[in-house]
VOVEX-635615 format. One record per atom (N, C-alpha, C): x, y negated, z negated; residue in three letters. Coordinates in steps of 0.02 Angstrom, whole numbers, plus 50000, padded with zeros to 5 digits. Example, Ala and Ser with C-alpha at 12.3 -4.5 7.8 and 13.67 -1.06 7.14 Angstrom:
! VOVEX-635615
506605028449610Ala 506155022549610Ala 506605016549610Ala 506425011249646Ser 506845005349643Ser 506454999849606Ser 
//
This chain:
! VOVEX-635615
500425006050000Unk 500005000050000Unk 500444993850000Unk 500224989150027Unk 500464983950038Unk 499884979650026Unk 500064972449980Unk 499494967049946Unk 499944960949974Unk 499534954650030Unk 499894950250038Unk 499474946950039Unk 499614937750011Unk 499084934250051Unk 498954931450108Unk 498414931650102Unk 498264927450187Unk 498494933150228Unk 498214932150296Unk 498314937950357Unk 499004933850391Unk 499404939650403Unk 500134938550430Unk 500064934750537Unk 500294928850537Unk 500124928450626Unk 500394934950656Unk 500614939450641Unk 500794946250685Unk 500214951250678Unk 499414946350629Unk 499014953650592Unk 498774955650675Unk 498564961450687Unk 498464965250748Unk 497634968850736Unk 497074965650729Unk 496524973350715Unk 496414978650713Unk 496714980550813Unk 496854986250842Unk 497094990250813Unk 497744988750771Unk 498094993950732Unk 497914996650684Unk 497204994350644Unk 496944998950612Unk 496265002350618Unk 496045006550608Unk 495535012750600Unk 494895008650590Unk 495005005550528Unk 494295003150463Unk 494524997150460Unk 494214993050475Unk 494264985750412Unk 493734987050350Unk 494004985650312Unk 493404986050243Unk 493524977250208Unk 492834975350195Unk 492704968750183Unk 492534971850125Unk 493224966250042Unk 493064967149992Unk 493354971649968Unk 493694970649921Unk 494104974949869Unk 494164976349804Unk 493044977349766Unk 492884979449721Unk 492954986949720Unk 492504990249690Unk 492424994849677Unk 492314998949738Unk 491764994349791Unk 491514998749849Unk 492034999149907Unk 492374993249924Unk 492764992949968Unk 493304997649950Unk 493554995649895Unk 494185001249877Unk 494075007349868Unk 493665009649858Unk 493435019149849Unk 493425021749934Unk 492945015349964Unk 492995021050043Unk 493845020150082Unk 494115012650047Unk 494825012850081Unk 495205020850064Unk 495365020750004Unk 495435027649968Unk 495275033950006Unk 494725034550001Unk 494515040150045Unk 494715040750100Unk 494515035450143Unk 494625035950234Unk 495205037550245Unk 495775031950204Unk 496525034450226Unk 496515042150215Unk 496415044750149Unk 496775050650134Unk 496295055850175Unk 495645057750204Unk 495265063850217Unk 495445059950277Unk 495605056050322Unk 495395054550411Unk 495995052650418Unk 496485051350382Unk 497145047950407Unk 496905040350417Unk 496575037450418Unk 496405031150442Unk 496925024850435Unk 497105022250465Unk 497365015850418Unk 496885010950428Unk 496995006850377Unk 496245003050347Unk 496754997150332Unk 496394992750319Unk 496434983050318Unk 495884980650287Unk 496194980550219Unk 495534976550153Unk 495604970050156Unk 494894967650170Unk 495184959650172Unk 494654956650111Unk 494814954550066Unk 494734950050001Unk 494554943650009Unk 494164939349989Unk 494264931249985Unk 494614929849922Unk 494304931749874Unk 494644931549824Unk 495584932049827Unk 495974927649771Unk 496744930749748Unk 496994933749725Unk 496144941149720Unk 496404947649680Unk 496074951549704Unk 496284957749689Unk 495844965349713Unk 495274965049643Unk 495084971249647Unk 494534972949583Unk 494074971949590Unk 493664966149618Unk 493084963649620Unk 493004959949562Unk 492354960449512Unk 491914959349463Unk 492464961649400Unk 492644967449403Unk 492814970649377Unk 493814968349347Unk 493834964649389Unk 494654960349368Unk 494744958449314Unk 495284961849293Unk 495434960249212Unk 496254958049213Unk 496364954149149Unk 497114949449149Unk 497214948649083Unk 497724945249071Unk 497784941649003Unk 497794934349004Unk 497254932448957Unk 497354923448936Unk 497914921848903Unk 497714915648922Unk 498364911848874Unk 498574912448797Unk 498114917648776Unk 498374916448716Unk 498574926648729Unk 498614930548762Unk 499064938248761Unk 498204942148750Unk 497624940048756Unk 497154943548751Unk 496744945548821Unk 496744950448827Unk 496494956948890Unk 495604954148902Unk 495524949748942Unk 494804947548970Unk 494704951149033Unk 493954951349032Unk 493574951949087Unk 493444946349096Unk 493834942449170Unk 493714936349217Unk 493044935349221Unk 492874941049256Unk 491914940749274Unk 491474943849244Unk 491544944049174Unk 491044945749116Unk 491244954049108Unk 490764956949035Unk 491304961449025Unk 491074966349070Unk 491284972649089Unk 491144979449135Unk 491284984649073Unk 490724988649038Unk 490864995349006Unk 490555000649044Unk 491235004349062Unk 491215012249115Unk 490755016149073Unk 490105018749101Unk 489875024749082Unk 489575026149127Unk 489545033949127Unk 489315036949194Unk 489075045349164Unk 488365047549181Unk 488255054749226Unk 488325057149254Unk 488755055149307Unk 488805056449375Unk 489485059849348Unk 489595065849358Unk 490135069449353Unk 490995069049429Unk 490375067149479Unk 490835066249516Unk 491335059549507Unk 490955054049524Unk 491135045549504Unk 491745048249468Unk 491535052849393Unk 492105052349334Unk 492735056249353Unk 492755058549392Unk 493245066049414Unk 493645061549456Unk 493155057949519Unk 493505054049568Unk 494055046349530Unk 493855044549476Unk 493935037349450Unk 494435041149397Unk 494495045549350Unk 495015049349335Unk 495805049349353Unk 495625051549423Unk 496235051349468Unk 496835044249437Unk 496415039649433Unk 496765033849434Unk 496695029749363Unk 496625033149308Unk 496585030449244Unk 496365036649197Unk 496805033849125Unk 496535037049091Unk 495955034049050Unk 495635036449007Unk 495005031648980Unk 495145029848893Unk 494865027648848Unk 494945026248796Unk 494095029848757Unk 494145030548713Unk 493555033648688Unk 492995028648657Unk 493145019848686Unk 492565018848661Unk 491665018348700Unk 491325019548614Unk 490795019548623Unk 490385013548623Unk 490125009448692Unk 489845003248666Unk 489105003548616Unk 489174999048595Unk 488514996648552Unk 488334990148543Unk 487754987548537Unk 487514981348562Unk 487174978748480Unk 487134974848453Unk 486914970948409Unk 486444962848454Unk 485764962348423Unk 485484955748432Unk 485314954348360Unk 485494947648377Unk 485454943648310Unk 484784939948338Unk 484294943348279Unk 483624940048277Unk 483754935748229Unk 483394929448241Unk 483454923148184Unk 484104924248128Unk 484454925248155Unk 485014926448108Unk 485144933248073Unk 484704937648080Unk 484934945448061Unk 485284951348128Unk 485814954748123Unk 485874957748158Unk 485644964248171Unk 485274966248224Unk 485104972948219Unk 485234976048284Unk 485314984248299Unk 485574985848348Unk 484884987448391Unk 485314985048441Unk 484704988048524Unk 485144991948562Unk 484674997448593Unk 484064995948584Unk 483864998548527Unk 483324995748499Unk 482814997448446Unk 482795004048426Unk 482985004548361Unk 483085010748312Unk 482795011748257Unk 483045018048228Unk 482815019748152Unk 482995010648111Unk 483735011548107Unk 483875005448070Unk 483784998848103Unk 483574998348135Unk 483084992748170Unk 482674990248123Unk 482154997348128Unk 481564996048112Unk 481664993548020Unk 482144995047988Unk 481904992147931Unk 482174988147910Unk 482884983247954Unk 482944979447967Unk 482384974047967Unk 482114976848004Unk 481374970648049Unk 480864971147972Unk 480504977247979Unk 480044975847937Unk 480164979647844Unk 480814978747819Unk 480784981447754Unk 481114990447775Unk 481264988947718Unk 481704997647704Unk 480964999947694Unk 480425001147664Unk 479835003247663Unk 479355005347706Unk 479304998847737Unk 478844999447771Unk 479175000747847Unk 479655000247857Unk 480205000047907Unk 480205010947934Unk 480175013547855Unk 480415019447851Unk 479635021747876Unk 479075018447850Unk 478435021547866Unk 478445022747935Unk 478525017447961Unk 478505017848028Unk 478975021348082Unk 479435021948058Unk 479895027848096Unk 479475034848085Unk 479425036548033Unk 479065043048022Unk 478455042848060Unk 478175037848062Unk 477405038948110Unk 477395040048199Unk 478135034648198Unk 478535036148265Unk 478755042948276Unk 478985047248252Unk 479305052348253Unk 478565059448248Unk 478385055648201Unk 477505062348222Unk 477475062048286Unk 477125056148303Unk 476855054648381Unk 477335058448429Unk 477955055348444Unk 478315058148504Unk 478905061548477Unk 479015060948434Unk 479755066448407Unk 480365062548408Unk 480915065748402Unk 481595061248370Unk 481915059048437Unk 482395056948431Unk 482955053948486Unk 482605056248547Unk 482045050848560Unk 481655050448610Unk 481815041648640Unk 481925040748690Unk 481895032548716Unk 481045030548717Unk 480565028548708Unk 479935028448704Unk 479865020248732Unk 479325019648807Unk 479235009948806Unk 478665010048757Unk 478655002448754Unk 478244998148712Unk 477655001648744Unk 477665001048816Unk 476745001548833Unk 476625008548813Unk 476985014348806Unk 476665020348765Unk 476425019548708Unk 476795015148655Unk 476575015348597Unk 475885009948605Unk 475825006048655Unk 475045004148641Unk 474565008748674Unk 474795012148696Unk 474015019948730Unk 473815021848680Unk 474195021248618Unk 473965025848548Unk 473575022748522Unk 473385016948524Unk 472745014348487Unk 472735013248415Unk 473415013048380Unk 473555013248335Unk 473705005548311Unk 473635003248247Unk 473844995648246Unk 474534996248235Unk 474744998548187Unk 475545000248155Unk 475985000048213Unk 475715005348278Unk 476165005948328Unk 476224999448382Unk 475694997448387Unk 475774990748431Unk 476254984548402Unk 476004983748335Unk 476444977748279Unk 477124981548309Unk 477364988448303Unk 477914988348319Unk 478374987848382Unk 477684987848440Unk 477844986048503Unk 477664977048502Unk 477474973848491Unk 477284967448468Unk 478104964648454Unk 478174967448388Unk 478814965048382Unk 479364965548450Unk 479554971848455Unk 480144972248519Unk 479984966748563Unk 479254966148570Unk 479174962848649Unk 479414955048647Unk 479184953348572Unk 479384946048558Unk 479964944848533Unk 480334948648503Unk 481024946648466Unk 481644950148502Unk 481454955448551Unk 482014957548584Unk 482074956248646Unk 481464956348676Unk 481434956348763Unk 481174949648780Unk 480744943748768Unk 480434938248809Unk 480994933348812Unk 481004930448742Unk 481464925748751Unk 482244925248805Unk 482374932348770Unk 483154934448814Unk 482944934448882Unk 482564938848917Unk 482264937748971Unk 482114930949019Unk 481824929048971Unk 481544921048986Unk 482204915749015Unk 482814917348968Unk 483304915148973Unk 483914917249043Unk 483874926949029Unk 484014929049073Unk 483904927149159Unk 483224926849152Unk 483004924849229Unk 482684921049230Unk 482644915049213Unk 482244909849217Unk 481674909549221Unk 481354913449183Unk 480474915549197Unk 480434911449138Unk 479674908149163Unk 479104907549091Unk 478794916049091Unk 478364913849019Unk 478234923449001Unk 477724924049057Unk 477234919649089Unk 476764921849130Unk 477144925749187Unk 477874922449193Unk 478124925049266Unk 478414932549274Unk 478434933349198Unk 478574939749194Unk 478154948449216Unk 478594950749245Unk 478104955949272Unk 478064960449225Unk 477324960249214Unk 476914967649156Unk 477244974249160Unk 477344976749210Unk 477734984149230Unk 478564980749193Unk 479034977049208Unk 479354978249168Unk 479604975849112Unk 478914973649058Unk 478764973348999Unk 478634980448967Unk 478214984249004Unk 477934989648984Unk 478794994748979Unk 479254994549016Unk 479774998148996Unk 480164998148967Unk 480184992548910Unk 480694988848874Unk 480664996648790Unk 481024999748815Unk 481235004848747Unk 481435003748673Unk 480905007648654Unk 481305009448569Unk 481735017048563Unk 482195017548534Unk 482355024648522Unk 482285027948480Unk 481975030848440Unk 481755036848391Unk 482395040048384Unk 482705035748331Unk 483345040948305Unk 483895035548295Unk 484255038548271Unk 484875035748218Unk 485515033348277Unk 485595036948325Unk 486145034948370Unk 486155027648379Unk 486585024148376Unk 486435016848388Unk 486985016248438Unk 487335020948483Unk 487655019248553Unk 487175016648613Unk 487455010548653Unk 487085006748691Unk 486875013748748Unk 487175016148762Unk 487315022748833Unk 487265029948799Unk 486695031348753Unk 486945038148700Unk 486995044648772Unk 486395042848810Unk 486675049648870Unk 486975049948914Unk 487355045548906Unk 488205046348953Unk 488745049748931Unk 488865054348952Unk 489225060148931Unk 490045055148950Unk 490075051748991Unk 490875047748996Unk 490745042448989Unk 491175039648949Unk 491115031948942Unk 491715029948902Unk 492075023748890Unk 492675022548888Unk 492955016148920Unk 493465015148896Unk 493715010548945Unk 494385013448969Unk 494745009349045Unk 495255011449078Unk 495845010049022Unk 496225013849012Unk 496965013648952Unk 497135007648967Unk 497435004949034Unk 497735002349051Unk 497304995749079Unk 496804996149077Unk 496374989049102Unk 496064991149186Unk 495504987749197Unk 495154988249285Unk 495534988249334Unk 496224982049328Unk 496264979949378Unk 497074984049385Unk 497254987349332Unk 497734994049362Unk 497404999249368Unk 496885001849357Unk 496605006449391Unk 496525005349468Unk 496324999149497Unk 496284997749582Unk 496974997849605Unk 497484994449552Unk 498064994849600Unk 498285002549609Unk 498115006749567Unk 498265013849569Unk 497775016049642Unk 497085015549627Unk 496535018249679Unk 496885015449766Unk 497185007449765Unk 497255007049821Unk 498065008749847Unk 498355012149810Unk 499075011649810Unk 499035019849886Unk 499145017849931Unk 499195023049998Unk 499645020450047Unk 500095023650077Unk 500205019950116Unk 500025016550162Unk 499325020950204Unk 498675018650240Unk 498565014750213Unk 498665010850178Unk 498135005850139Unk 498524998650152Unk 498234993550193Unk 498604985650168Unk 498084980950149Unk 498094977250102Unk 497594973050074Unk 497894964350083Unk 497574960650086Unk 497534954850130Unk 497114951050097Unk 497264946650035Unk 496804942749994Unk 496694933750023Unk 496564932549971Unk 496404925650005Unk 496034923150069Unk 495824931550107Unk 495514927650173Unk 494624927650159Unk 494424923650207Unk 493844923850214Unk 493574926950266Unk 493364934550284Unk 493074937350322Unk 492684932050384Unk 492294927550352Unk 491804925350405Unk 492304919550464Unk 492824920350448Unk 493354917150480Unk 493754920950542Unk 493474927950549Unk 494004930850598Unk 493204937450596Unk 492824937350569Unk 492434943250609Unk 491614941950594Unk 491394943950644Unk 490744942250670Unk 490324946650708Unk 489704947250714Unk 489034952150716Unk 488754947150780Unk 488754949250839Unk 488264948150906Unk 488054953350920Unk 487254953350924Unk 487064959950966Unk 487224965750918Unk 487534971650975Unk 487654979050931Unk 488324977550928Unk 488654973250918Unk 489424973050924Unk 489824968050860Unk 490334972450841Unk 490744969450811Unk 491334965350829Unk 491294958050818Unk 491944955850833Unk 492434952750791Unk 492994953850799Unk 493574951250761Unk 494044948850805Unk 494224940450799Unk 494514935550812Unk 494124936450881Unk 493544935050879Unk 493114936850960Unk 493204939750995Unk 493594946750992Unk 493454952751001Unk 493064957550976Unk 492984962851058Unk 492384969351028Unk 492974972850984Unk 492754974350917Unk 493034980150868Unk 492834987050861Unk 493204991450893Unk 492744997950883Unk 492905002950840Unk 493295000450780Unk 493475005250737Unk 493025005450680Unk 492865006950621Unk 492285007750586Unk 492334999650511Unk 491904997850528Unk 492024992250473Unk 491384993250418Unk 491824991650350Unk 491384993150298Unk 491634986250242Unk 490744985450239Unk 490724977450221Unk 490264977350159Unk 490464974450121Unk 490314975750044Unk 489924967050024Unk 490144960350059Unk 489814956950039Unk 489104955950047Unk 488994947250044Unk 488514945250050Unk 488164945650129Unk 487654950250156Unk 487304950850215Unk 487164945950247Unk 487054939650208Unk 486544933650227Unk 487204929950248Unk 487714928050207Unk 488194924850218Unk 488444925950297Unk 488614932750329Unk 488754935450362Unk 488374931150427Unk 487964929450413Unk 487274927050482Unk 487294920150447Unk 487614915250429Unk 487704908750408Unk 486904906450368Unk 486654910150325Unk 485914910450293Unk 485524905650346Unk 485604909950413Unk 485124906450478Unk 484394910150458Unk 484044914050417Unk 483594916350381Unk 483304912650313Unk 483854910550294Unk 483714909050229Unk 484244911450183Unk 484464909050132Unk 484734912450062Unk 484594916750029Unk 484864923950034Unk 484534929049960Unk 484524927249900Unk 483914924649873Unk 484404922249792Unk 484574925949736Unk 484934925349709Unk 485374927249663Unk 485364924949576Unk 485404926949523Unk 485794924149470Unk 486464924349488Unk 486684917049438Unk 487424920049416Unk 487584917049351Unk 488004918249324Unk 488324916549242Unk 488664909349254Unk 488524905449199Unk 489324901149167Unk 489544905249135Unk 490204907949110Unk 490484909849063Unk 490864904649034Unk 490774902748975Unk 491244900648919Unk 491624903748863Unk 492364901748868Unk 492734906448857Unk 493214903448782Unk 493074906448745Unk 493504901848679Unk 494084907848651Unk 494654904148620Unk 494944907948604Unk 495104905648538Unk 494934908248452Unk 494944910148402Unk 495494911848383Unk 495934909048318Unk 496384910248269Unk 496024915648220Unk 495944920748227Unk 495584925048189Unk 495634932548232Unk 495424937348167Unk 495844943448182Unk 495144945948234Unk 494544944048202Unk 493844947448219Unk 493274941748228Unk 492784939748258Unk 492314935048268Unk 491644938048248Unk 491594945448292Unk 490874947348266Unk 491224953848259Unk 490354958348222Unk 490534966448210Unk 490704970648271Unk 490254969348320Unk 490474972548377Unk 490494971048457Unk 490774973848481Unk 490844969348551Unk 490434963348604Unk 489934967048578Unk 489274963648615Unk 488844961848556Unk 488454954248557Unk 487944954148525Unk 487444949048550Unk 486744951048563Unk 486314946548624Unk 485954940348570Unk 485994935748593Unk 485504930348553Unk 484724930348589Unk 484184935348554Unk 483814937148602Unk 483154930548576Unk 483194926748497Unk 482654923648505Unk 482974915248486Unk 483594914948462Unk 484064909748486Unk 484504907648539Unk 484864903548541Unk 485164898948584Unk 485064898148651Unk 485464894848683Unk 485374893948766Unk 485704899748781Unk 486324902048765Unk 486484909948797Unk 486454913748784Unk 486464919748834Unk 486044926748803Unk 486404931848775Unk 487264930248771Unk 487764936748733Unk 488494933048716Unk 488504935648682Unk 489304932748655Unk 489774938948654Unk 490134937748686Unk 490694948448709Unk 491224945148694Unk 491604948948615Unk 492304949248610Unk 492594953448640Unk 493074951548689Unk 493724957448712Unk 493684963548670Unk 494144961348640Unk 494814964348580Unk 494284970448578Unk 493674971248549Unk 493354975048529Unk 493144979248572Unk 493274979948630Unk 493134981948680Unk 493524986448702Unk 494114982848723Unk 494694985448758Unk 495034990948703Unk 495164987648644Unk 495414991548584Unk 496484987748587Unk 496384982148597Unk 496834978748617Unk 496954974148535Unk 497604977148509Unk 497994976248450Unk 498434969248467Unk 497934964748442Unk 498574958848424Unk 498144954348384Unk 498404956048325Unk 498294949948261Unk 498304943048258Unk 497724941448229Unk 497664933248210Unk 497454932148280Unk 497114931648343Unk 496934929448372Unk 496364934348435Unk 495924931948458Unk 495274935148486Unk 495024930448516Unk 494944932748578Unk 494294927048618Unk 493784930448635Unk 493154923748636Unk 492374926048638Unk 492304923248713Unk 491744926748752Unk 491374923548787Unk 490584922948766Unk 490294916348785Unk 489634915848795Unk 489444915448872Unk 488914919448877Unk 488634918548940Unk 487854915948974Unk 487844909648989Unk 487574906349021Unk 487094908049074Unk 486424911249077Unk 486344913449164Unk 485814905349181Unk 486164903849252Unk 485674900949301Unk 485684904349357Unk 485314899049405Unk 485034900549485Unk 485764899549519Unk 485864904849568Unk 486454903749595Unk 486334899249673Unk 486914893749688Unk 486814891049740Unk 487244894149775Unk 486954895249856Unk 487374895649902Unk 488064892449919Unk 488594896849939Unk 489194890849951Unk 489364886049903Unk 489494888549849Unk 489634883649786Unk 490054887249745Unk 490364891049771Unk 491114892949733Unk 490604898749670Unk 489894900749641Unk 489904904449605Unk 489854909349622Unk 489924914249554Unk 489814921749580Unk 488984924349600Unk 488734927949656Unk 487994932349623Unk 488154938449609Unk 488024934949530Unk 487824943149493Unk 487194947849489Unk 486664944549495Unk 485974946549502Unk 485734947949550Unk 485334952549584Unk 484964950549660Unk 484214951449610Unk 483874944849628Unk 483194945249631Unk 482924948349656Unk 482344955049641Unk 482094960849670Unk 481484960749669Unk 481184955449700Unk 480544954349708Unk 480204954449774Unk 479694954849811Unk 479354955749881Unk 479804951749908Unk 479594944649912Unk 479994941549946Unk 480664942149965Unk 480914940649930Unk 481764942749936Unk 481914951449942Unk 481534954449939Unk 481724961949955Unk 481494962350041Unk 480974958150080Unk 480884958050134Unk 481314953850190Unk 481544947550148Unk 482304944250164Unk 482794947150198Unk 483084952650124Unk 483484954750153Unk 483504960350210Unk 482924963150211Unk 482834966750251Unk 482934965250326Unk 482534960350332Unk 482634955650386Unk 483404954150410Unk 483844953150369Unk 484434951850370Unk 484674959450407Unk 484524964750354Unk 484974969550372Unk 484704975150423Unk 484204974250452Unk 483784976750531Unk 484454972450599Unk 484754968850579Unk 485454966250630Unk 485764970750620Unk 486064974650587Unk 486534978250579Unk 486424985250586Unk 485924987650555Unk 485684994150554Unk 485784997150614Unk 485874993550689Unk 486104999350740Unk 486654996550767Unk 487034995050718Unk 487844994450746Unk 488165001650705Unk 488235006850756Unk 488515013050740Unk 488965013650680Unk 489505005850705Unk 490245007650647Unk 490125002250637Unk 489544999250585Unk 489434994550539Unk 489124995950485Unk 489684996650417Unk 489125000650376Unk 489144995850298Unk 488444994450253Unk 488394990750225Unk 488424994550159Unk 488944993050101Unk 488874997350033Unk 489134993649981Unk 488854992949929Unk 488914989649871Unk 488274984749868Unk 488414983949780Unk 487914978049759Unk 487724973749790Unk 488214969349838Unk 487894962449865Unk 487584965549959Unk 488144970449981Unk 487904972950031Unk 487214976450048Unk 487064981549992Unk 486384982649982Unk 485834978349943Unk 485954973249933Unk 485734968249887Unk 485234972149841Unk 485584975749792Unk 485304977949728Unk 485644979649677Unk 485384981149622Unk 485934978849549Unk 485964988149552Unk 486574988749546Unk 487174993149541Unk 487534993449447Unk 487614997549415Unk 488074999349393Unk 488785001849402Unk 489464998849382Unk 489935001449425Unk 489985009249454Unk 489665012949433Unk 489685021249429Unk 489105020449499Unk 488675016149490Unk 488195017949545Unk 488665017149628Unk 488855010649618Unk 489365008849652Unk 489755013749705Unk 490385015349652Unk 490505021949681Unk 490345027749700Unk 489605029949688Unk 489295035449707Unk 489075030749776Unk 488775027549762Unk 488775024149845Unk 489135025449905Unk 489865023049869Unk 490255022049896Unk 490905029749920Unk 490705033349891Unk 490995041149898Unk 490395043049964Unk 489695039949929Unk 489135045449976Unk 489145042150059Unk 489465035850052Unk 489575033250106Unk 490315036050172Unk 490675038550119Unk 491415039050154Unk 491345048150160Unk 491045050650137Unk 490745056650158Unk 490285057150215Unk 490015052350225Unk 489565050550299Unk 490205049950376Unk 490515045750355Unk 491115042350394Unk 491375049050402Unk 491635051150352Unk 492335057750378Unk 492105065550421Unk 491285066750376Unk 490935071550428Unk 490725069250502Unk 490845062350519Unk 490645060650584Unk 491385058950634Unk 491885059750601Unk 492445059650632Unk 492655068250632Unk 492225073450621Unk 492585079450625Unk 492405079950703Unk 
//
């Protein structure tokens, strides 16, 4: 592998196999692949002045291990994802867990045994777990809208509560909804768990973080010789979609290109804009060994932001007397304005958008669209790469 910036005046297209747009998770798994099962040589081209994607991690100024673009905790079912992502890291054994501080008490979500008596009394807290546990049984995830089919008062007060102290406000905040704008279906799925586990991911059999941090795991994943990566450029500067044809530097390209960004961007949002959230992150860094109990904790019926994520606690990253917090901020993301989209809005409208967008592409043979912003839908990194494996398994059986 070879990482340079900017494209060299000797760069050549022809000479490689694949261009892959983007060097997160999706771009770099099928680079990975293609070189090693097809021989391919491939040409990652980045805008960004780093590989990783989302997922880019560094050290601040003060020697503490951040997530640039908010935090990423690996957990996955997917047995394959873990086998394939293996290869290139070892993991650490932590287990995340989430704390919201209601009006100033902390309790863990999602919603638990010790939740519940948190919220309403060691007493009456305990009554109600036990009545929970008749009804549907133990270490069950249960939504709110089940517990109102029961017709029970006890059980609604306790769906009552979740809906108002864990899910609206944060929500509200999250996506800029008033509560009317909120959709009933996914109110009705907002979970309690019946049982003592208070891990954010209890049925993820892997989960962890990389030993070594995200963004040496990519330099490991893209390290091939097939492989040259090319940051700093801007794709929409040297390749382009007419018709069924791909061109680069206004040439036809006929080798297979795999494009991980924004769809809309791609067609100068001559449709319109997909919209998006995205974060402020504010980032402080603390003379202190510890800030909160645990990594994550959501302000679900206070402040303007919706989580405050210490590193240190995360990573499992040893250095005394000092820790930085982020708070995170969500607004409406603008087009062409330097932010990230982290969100795709998944509503009619914008799900028919993009569609519209991506009916251009759909019969360009060796044009293939994978990842979060490419498929414009919210992804977990694990989803990601299953994507992105189930994609390069498409590619290599069509080159036999």
């Amino acid at each position: 592998m070879s990482i340079m910036m900017g494209l060299p005046a000797t760069f050549n297209p022809e000479a490689y196999d694949v261009i892959v747009v983007g060097a997160g998770y999706a771009g770099a798994v099928c680079a990975r692949k293609l070189a090693e099962a097809c021989g391919s040589k491939v040409a990652v081209i980045e805008r960004r002045n780093h590989i990783a994607g989302n997922a880019y991690d560094c050290e601040d100024e003060a020697g503490v291990l951040i997530h640039q673009y908010g935090p990423h905790i690996y957990h996955t079912t997917n047995d394959r994802v873990h086998e394939f992502l293996s290869r290139f890291t070892e993991w650490t054994d932590y287990q995340h867990k989430v704390l919201a501080n209601i009006h100033g008490t902390l309790m863990p979500v999602p919603f638990n045994h010790e939740s519940l008596k948190l919220a309403f009394g060691e007493e009456k807290g305990e009554h109600l777990y036990q009545k929970l546990v008749a009804t549907f049984g133990e270490n069950k995830k249960v939504p709110i809208m089940e517990l109102r089919t029961k017709n029970d008062p006890e059980l609604t007060e306790v769906a009552d509560y979740v809906y108002e102290n864990i899910f609206l406000y944060y929500t509200m905040k999250q996506w800029g909804k008033t509560p009317d704008q909120i959709d009933p279906s996914i109110t009705g799925r907002v979970p309690i768990f019946i049982g003592d586990d208070d891990r954010y991911f209890p049925a993820a059999p892997h989960q962890g973080m990389p030993t070594e941090g995200y963004t040496r795991l990519f330099e490991r994943l893209l390290d091939h010789d097939l492989v040259n990566v090319f940051l700093g450029v801007d794709v929409r500067d040297i390749l382009s979609v007419k018709g069924d044809m791909v061109y680069v530097f206004d040439r036809p390209y006929g080798g297979e290109v795999i494009y991980t960004g924004q769809l809309d961007e791609l067609f100068d949002l001559d449709l319109g804009a997909l919209p998006y959230r995205t974060l402020d992150m504010q980032f402080e860094t603390l003379q202190q060994d510890q800030f909160q109990p645990v990594a994550t904790v959501n302000y679900t019926t206070t402040e303007d932001f919706t989580r405050i994520t210490e590193f240190k606690l995360m990573t499992g990253q040893e250095l005394p007397g000092v820790t930085t917090i982020m708070r995170e901020y969500s607004k409406a993301y603008e087009p062409d304005s330097g932010q990230t989209p982290y969100y795709a809005i998944l509503e009619d409208e914008s799900q028919a958008l993009y569609q519209s967008y991506r009916e251009r592409v759909d019969g360009i043979l060796n044009f293939h669209c994978v990842g979060r912003l490419a498929e414009y839908r919210y992804y977990d990194m694990d989803g990601v790469v299953a994507s992105a494996l189930d994609l390069s398994d498409e590619i290599i059986n069509s080159n036999r």
